[in-house]
N, CA, C and O atoms as a GROMACS GRO file, in nm:
protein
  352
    1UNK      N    1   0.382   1.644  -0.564
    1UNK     CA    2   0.307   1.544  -0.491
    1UNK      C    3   0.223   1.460  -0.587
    1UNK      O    4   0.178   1.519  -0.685
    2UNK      N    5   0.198   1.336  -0.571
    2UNK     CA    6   0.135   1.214  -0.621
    2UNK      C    7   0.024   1.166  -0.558
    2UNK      O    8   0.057   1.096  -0.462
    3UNK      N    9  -0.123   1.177  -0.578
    3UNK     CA   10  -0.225   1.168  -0.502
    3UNK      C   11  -0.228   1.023  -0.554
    3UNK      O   12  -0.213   1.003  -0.675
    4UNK      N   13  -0.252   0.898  -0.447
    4UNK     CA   14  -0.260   0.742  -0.468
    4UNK      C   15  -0.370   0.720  -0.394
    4UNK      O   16  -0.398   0.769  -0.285
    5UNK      N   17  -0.418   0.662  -0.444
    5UNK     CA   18  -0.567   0.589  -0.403
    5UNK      C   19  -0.500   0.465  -0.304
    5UNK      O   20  -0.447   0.382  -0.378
    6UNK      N   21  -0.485   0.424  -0.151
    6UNK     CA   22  -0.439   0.301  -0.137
    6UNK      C   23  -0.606   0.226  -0.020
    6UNK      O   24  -0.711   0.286   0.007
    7UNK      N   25  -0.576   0.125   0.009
    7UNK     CA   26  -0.637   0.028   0.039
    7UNK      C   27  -0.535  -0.060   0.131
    7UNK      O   28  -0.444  -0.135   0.095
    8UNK      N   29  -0.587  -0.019   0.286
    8UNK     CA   30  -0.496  -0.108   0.360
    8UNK      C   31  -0.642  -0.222   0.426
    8UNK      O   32  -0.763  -0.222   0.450
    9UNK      N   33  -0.527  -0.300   0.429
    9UNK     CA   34  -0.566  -0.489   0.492
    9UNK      C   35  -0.614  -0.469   0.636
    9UNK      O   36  -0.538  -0.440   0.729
   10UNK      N   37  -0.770  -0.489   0.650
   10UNK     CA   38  -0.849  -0.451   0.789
   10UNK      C   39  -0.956  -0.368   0.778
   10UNK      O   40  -1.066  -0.385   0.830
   11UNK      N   41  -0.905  -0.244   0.682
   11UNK     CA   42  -0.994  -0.093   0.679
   11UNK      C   43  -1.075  -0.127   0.587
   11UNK      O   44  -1.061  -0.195   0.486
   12UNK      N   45  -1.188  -0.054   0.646
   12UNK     CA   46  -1.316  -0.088   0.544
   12UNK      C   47  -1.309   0.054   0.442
   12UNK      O   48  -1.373   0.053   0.337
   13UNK      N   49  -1.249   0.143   0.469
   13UNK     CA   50  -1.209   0.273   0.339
   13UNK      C   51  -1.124   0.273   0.295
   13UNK      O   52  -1.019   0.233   0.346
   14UNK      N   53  -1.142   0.343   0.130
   14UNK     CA   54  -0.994   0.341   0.080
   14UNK      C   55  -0.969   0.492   0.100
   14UNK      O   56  -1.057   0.577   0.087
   15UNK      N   57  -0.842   0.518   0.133
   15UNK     CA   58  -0.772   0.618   0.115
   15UNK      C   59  -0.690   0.718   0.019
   15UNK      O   60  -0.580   0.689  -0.029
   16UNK      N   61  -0.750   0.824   0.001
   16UNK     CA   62  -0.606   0.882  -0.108
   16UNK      C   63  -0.523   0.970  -0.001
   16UNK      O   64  -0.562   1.053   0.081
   17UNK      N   65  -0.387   0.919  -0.034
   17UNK     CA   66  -0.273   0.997  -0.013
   17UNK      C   67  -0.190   1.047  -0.072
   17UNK      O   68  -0.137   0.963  -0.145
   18UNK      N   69  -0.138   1.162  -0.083
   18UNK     CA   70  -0.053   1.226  -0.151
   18UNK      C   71   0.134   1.186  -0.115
   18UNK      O   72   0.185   1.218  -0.007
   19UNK      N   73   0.195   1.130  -0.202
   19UNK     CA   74   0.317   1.084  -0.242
   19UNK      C   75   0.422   1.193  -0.275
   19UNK      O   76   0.399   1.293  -0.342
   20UNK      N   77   0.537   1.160  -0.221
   20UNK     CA   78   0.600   1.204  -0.257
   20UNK      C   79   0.732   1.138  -0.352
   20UNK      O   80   0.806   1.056  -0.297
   21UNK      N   81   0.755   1.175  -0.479
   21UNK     CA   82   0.858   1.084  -0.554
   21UNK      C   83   0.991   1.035  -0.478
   21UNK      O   84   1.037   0.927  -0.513
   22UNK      N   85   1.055   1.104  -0.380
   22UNK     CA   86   1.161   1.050  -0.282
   22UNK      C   87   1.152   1.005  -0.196
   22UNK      O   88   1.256   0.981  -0.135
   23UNK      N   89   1.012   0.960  -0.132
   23UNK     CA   90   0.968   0.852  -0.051
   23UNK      C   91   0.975   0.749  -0.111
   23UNK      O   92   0.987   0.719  -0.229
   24UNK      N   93   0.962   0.677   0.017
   24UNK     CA   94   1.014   0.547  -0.018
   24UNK      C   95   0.893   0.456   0.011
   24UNK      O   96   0.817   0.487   0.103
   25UNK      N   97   0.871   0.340  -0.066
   25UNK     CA   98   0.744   0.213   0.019
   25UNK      C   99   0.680   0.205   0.114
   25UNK      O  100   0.560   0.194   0.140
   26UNK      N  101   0.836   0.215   0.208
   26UNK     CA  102   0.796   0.198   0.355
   26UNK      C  103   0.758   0.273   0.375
   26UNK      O  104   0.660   0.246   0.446
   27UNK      N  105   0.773   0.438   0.352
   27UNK     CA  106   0.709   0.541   0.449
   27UNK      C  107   0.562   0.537   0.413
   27UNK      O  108   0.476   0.558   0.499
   28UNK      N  109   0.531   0.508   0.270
   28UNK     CA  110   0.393   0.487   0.202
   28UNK      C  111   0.365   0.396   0.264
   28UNK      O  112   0.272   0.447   0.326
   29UNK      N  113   0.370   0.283   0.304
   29UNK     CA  114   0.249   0.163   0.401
   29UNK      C  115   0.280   0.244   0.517
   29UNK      O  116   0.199   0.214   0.604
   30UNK      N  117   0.380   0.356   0.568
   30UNK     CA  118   0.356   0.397   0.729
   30UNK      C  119   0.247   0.494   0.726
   30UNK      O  120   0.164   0.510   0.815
   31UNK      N  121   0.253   0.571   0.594
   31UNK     CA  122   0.173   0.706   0.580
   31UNK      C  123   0.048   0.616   0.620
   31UNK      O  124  -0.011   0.631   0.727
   32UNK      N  125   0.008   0.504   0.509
   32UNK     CA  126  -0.127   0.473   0.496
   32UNK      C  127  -0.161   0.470   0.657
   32UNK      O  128  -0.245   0.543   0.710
   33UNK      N  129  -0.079   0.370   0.729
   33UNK     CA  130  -0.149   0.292   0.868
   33UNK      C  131  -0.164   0.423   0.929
   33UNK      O  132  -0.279   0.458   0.953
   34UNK      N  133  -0.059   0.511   0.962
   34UNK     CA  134  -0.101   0.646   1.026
   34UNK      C  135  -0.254   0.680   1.001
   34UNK      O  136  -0.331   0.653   1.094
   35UNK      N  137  -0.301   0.729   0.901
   35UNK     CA  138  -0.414   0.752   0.844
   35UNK      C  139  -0.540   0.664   0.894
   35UNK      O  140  -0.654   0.707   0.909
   36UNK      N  141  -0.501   0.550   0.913
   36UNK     CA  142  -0.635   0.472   0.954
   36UNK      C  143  -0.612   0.408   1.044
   36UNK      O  144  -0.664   0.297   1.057
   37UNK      N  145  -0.505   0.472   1.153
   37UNK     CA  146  -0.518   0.387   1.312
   37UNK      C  147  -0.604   0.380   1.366
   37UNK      O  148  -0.618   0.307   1.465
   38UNK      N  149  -0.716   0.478   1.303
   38UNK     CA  150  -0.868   0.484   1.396
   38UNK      C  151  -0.909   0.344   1.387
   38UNK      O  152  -0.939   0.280   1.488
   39UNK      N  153  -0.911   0.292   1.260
   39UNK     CA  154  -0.944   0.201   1.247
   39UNK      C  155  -0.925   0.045   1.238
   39UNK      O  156  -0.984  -0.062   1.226
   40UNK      N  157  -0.765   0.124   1.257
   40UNK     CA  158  -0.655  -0.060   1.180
   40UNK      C  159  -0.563  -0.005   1.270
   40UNK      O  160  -0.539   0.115   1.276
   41UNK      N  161  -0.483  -0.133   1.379
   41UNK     CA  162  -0.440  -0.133   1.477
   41UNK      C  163  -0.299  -0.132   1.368
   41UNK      O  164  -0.327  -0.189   1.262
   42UNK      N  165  -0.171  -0.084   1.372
   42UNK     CA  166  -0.055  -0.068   1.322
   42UNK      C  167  -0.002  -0.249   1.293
   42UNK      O  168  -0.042  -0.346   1.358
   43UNK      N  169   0.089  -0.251   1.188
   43UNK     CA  170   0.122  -0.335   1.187
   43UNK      C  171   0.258  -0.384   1.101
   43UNK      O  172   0.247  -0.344   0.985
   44UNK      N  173   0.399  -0.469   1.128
   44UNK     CA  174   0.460  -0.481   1.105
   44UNK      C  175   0.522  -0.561   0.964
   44UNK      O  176   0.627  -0.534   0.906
   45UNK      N  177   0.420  -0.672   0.926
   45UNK     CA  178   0.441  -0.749   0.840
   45UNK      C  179   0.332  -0.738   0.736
   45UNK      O  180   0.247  -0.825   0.719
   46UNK      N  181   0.343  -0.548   0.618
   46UNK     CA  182   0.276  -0.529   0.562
   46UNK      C  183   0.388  -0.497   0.433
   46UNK      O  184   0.509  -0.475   0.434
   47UNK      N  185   0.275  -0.508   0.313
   47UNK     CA  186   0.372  -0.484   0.176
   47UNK      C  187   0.273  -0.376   0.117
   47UNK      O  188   0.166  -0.352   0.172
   48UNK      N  189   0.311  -0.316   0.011
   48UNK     CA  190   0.260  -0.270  -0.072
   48UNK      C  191   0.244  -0.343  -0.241
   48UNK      O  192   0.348  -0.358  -0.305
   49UNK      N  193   0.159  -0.370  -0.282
   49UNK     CA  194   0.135  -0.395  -0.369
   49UNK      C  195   0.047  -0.337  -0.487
   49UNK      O  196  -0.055  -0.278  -0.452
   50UNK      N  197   0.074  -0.345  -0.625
   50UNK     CA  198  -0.022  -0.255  -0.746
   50UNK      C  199  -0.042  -0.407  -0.822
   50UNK      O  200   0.035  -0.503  -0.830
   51UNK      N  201  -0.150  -0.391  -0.862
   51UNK     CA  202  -0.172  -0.551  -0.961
   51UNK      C  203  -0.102  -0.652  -0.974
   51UNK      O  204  -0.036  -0.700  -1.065
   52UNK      N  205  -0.143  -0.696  -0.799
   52UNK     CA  206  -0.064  -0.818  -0.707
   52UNK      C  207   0.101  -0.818  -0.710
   52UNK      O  208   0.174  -0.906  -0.665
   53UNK      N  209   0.137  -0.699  -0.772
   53UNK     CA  210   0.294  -0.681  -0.779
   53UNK      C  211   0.377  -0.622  -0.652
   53UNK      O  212   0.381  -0.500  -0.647
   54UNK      N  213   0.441  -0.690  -0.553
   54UNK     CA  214   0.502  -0.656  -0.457
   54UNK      C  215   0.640  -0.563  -0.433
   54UNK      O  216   0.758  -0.595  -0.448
   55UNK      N  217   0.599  -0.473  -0.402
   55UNK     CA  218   0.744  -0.360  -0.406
   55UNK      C  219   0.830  -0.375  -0.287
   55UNK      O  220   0.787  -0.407  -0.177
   56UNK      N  221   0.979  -0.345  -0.319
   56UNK     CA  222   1.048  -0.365  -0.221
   56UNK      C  223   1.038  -0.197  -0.139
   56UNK      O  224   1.020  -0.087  -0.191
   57UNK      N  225   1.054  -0.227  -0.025
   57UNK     CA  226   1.052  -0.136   0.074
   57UNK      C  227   1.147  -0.005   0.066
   57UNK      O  228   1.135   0.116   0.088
   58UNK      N  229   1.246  -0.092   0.023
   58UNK     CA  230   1.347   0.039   0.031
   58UNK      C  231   1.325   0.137  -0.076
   58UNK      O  232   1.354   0.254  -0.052
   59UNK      N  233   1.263   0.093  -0.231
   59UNK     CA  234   1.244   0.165  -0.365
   59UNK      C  235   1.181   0.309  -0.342
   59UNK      O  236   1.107   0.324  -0.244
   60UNK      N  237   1.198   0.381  -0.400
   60UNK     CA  238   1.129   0.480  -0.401
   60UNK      C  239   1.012   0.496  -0.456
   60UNK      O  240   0.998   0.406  -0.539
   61UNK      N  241   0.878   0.598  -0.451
   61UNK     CA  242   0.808   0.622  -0.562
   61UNK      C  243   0.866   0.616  -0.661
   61UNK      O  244   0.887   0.498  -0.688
   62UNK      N  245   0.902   0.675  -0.726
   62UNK     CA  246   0.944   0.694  -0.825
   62UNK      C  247   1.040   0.612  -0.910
   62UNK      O  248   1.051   0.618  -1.032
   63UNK      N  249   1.115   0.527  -0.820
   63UNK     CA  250   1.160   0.361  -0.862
   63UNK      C  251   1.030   0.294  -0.904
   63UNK      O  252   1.027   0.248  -1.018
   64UNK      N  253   0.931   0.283  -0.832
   64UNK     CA  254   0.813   0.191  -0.851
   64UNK      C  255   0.767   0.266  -0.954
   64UNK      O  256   0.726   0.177  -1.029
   65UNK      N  257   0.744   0.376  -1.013
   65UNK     CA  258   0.688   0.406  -1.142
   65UNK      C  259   0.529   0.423  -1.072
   65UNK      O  260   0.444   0.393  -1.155
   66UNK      N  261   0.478   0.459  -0.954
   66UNK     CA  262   0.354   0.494  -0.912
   66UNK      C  263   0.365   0.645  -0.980
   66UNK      O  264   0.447   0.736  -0.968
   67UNK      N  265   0.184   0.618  -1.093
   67UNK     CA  266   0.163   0.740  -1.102
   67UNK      C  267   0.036   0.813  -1.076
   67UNK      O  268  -0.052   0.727  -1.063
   68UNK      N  269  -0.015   0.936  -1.063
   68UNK     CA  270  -0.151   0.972  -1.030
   68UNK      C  271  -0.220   0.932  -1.020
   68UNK      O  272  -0.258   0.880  -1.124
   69UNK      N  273  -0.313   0.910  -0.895
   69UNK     CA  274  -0.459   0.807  -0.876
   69UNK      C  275  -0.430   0.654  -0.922
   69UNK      O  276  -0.521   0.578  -0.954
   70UNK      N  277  -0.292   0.617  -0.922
   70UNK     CA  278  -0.325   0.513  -0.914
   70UNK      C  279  -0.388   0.387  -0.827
   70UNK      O  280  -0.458   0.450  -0.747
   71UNK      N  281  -0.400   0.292  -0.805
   71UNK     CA  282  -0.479   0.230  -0.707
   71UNK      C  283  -0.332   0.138  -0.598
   71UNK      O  284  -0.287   0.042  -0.661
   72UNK      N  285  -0.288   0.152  -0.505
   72UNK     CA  286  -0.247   0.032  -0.445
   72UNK      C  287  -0.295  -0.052  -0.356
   72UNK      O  288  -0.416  -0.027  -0.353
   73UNK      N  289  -0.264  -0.159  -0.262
   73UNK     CA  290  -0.321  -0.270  -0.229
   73UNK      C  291  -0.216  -0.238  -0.069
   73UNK      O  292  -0.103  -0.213  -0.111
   74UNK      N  293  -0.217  -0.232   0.050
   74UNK     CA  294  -0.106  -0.283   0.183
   74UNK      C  295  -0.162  -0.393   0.221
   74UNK      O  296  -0.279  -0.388   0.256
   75UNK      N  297  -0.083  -0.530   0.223
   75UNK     CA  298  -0.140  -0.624   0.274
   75UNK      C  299  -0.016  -0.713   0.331
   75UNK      O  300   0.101  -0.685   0.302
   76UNK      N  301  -0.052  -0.828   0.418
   76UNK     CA  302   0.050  -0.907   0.441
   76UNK      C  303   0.080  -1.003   0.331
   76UNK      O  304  -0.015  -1.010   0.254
   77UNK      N  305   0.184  -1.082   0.297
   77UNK     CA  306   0.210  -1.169   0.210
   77UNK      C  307   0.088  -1.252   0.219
   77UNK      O  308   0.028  -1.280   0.116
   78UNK      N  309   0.040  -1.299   0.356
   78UNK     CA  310  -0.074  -1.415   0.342
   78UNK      C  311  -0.199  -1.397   0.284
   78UNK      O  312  -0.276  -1.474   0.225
   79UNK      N  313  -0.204  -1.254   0.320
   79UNK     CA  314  -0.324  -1.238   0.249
   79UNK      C  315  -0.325  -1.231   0.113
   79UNK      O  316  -0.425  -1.275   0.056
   80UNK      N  317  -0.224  -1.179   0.039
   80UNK     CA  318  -0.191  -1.226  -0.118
   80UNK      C  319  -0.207  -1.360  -0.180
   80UNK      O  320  -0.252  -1.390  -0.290
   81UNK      N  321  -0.155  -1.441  -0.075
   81UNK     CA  322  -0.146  -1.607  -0.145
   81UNK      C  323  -0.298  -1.627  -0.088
   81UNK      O  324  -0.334  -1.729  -0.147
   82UNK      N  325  -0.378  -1.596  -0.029
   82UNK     CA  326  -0.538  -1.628   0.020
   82UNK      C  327  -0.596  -1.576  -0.088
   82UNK      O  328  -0.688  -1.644  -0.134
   83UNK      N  329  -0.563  -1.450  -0.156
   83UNK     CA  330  -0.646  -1.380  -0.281
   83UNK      C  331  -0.642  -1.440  -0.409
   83UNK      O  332  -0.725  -1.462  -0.497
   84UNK      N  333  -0.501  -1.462  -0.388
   84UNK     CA  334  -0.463  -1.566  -0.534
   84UNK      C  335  -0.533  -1.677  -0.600
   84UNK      O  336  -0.576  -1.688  -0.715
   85UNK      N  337  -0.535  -1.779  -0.474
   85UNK     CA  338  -0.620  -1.859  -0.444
   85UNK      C  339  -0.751  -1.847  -0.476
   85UNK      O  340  -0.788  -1.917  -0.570
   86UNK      N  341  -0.844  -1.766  -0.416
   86UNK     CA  342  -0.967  -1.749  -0.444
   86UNK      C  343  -0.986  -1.710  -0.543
   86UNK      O  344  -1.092  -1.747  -0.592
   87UNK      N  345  -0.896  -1.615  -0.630
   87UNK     CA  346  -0.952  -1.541  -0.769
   87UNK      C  347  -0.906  -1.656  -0.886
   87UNK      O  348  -0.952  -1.643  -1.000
   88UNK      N  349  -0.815  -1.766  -0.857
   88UNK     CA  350  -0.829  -1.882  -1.017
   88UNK      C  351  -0.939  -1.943  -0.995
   88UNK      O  352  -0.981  -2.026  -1.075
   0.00000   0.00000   0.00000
């Protein structure tokens, strides 16, 4: 198991979750939203991202090269091009 620090789009906490290397993206943005439905209503048009770098869904951990505590980002595309924006 792979303990990841993530940060979903809405929630005011970040989360660590533990990874597994044959999971895949998607189940990692499902794990996250599971985790904070208390707080963040589920949602369909989310990505995962590590230093604004967008992973495809189907990849695995372990395709993506996520390793221990690292930090990720779940957000929608828009909110990426809104961050972009504000941080030049």
């Amino acid at each position: 198991m792979i303990p990841i620090y993530s940060f979903l789009e809405g929630d005011s906490l970040g989360l660590l979750i533990f990874a597994y290397e044959d999971e895949t993206i998607q189940e990692i943005i499902n794990k996250v939203q599971i985790s904070a439905n208390l707080r963040v209503k589920p949602r369909t048009d989310l990505n995962l991202y590590r230093n604004e770098k967008k992973f495809d869904p189907k990849m695995t951990v372990k395709e993506a090269g996520l390793l221990p505590l690292e930090i990720i980002h779940i957000h929608s595309e828009v909110q990426n091009a809104v961050s972009s924006r504000v941080s030049h």
